[in-house]
C-alpha positions as YAML, in Angstrom:
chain: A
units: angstrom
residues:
- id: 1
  name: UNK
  ca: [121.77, 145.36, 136.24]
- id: 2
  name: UNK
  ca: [119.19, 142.75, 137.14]
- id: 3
  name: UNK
  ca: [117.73, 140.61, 134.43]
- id: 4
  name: UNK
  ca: [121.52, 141.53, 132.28]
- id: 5
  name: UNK
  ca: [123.70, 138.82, 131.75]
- id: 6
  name: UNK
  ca: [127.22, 139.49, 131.86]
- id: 7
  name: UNK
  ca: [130.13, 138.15, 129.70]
- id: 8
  name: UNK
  ca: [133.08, 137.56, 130.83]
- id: 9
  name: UNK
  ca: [136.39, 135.96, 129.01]
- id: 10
  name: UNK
  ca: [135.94, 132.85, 131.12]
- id: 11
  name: UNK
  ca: [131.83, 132.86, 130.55]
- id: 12
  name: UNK
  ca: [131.22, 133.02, 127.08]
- id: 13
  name: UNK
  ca: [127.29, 131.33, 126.65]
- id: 14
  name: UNK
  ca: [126.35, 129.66, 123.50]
- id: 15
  name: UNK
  ca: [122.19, 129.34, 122.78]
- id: 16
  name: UNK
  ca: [122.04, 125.41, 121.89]
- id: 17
  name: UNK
  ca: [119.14, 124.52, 119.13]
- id: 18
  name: UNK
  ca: [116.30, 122.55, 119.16]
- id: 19
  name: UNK
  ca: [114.42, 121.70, 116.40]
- id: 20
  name: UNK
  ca: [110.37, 121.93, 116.70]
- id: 21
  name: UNK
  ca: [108.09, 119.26, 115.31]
- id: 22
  name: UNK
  ca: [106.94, 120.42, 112.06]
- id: 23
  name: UNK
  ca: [110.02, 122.87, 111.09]
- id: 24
  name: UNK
  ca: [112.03, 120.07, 109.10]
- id: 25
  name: UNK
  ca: [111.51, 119.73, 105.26]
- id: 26
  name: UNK
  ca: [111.58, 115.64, 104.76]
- id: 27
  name: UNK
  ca: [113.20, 114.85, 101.65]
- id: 28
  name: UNK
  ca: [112.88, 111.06, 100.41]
- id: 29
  name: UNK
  ca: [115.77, 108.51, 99.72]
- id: 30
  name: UNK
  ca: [115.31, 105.40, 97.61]
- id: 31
  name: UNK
  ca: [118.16, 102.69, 97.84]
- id: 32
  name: UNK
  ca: [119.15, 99.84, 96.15]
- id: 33
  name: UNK
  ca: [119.89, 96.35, 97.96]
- id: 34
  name: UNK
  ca: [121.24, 94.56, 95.60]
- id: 35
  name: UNK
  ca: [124.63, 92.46, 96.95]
- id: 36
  name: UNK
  ca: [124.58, 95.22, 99.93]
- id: 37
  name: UNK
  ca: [125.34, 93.78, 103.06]
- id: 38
  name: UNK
  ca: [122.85, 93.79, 105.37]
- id: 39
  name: UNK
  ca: [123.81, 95.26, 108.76]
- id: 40
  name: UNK
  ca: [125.96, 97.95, 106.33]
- id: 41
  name: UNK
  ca: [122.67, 98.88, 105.10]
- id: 42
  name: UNK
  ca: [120.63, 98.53, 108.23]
- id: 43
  name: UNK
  ca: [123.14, 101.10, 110.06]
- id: 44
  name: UNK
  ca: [122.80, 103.70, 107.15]
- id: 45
  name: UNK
  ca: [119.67, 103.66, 106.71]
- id: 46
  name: UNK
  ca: [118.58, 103.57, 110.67]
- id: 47
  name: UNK
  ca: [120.75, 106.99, 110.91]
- id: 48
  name: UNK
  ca: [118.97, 108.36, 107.63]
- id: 49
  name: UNK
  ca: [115.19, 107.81, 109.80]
- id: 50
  name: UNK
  ca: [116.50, 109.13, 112.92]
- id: 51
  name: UNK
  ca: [117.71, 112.45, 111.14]
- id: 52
  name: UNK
  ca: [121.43, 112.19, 112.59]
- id: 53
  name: UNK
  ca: [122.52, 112.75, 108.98]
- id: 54
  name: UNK
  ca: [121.08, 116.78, 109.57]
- id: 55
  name: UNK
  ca: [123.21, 119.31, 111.60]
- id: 56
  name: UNK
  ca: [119.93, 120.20, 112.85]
- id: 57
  name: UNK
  ca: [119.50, 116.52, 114.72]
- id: 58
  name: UNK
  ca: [117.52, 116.29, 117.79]
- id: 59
  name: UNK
  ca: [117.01, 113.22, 119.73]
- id: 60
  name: UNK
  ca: [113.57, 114.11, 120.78]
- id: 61
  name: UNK
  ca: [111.84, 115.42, 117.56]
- id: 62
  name: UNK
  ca: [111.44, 113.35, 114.13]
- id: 63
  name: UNK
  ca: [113.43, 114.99, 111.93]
- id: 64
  name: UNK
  ca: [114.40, 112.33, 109.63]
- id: 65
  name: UNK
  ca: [113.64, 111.48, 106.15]
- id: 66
  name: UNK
  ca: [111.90, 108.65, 104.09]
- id: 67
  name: UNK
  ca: [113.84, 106.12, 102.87]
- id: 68
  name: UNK
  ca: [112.77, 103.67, 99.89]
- id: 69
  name: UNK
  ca: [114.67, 100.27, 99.78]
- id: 70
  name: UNK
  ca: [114.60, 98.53, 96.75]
- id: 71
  name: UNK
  ca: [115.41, 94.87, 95.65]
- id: 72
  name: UNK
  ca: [115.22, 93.46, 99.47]
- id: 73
  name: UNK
  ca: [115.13, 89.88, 98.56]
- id: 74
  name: UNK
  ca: [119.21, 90.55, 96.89]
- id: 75
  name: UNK
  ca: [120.14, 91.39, 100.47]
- id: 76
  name: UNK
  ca: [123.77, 89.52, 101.35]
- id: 77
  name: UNK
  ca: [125.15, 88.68, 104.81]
- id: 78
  name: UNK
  ca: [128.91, 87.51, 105.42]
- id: 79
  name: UNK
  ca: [129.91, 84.59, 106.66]
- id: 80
  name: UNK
  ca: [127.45, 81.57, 106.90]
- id: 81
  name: UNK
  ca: [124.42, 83.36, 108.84]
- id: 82
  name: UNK
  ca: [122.20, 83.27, 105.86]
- id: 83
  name: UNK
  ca: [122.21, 79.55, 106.80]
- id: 84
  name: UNK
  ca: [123.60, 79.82, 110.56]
- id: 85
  name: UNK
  ca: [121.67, 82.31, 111.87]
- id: 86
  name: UNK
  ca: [118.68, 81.53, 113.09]
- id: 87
  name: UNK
  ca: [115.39, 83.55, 114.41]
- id: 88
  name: UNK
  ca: [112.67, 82.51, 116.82]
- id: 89
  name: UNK
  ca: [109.45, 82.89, 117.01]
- id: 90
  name: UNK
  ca: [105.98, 81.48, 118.90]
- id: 91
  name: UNK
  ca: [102.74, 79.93, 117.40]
- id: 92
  name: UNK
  ca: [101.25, 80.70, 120.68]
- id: 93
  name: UNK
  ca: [100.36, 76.87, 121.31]
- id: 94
  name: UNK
  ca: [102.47, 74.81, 123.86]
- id: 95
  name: UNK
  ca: [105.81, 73.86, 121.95]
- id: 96
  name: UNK
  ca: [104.95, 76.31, 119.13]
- id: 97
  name: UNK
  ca: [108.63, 77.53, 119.25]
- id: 98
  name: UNK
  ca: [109.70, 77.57, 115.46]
- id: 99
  name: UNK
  ca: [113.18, 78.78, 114.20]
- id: 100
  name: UNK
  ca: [113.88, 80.23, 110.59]
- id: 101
  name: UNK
  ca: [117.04, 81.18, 108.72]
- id: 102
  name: UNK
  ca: [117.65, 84.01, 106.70]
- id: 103
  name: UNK
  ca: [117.84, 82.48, 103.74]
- id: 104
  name: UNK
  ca: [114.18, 80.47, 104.41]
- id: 105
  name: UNK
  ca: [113.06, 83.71, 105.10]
- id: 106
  name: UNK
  ca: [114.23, 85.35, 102.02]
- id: 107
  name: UNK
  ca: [112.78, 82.58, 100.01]
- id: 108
  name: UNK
  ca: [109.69, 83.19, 101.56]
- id: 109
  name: UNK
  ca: [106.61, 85.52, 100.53]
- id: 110
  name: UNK
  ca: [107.44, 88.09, 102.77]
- id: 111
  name: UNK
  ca: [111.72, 88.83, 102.06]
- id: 112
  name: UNK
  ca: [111.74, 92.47, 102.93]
- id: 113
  name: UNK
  ca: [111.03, 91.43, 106.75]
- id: 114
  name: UNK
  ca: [114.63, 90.61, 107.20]
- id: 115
  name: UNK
  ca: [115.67, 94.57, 106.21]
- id: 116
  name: UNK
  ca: [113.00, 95.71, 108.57]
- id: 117
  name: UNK
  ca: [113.56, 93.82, 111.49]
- id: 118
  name: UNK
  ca: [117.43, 94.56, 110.78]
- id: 119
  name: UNK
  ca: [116.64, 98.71, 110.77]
- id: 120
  name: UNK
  ca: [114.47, 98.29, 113.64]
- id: 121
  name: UNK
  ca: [116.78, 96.78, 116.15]
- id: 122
  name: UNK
  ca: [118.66, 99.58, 115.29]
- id: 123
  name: UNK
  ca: [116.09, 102.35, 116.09]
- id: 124
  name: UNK
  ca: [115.28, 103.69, 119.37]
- id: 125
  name: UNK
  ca: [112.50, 101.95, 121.48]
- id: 126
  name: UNK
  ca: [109.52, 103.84, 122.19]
- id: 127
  name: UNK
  ca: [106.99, 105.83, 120.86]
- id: 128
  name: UNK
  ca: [109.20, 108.04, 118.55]
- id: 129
  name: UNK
  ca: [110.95, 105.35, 117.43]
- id: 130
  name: UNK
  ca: [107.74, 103.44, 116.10]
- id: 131
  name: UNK
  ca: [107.15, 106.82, 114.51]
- id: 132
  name: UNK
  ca: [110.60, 107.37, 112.07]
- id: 133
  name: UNK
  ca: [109.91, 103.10, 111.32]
- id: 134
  name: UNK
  ca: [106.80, 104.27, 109.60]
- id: 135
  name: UNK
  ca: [109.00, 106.53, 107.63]
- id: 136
  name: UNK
  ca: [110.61, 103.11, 105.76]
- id: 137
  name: UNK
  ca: [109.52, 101.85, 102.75]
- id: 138
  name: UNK
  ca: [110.79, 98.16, 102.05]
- id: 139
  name: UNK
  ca: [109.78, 96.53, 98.55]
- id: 140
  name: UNK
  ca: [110.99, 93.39, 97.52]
- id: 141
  name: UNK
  ca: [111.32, 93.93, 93.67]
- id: 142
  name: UNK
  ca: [112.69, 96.93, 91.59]
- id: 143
  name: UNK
  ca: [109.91, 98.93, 91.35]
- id: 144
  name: UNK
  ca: [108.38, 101.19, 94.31]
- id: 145
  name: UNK
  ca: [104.67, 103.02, 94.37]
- id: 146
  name: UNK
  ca: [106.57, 106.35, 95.70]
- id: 147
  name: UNK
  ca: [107.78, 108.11, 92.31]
- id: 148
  name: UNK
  ca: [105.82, 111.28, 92.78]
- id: 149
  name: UNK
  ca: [107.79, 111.91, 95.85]
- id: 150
  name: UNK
  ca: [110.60, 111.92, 93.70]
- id: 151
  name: UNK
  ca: [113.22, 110.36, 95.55]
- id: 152
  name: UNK
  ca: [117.19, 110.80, 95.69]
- id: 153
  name: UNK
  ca: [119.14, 107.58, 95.15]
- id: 154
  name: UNK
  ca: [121.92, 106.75, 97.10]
- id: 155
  name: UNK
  ca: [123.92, 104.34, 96.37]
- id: 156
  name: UNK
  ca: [125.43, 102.44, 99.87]
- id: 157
  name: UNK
  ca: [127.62, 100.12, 97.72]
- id: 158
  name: UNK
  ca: [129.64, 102.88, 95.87]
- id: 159
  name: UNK
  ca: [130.67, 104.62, 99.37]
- id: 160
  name: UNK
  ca: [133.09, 101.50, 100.58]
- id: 161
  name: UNK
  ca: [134.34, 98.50, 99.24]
- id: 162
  name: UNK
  ca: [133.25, 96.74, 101.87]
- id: 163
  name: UNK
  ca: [129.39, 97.52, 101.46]
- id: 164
  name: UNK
  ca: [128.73, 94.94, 98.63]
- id: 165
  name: UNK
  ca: [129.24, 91.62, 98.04]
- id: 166
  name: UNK
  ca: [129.55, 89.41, 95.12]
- id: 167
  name: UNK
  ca: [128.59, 85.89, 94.92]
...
């Protein structure tokens, strides 16, 4: 009986599964920002990368999917943090600390850096982590270079009230 296993009624094993790197079919997402709230989107869309939306999820392979977001510079955030909130950052020089808002940002050149740095601090640090960010697509006007891929839409706004808001 060596090398058998035996089942009892109080030992019943289950074989858990693990995913390999290469098995999982990516399938892409595109999303629309406009009036969505940002950390409503940021959560959805961090889950989407990490591939916790898949009953085959595991924590230490990327299975994930693109996602596409669309029409970053209509972002919204409650409350007053598009004006309240503010982020730091260095020049590098001695008293080269400079602060920005959201909404200076999002006026800016660059608008889709508030949705990325948003998803980010959401994702995992480390090496696999910088790997499903390079899975996110952020464009700041309504048209995206990724049609061939051809993406499903989702639409965050229509899946609670709460998602959107109107000014």
């Amino acid at each position: 009986m060596a090398g058998k296993i035996r089942l009892t009624k109080r030992s019943v094993q289950t074989k858990s599964f693990a995913l390999k790197t290469g098995e999982q079919k990516k399938k892409w997402f595109v999303i629309d920002a406009d009036g969505v709230i940002l950390g409503r989107l940021a959560a959805v869309v961090s889950q989407i990368l990490r591939g916790k939306h898949r009953p085959t999820f595991t924590p230490s392979v990327d299975c994930g999917d693109f996602v596409i977001i669309v029409n970053a510079e209509k972002i919204r955030l409650t409350g007053k943090k598009m004006t309240d909130k503010e982020f730091n950052y260095h020049t590098g020089y001695v008293g080269g600390i400079k602060t920005r808002t959201p909404a200076q940002i999002l006026a800016g050149h660059f608008p889709e850096r508030v949705v990325e740095k948003a998803v980010e601090r959401m994702m995992p640090r480390g090496p696999l982590g910088r790997h499903q960010m390079g899975n996110l697509k952020v464009y700041k006007g309504a048209s995206h270079p990724h049609a061939a891929q051809s993406p499903e839409a989702i639409d965050i706004a229509a899946r609670n009230p709460k998602n959107k808001r109107v000014k």
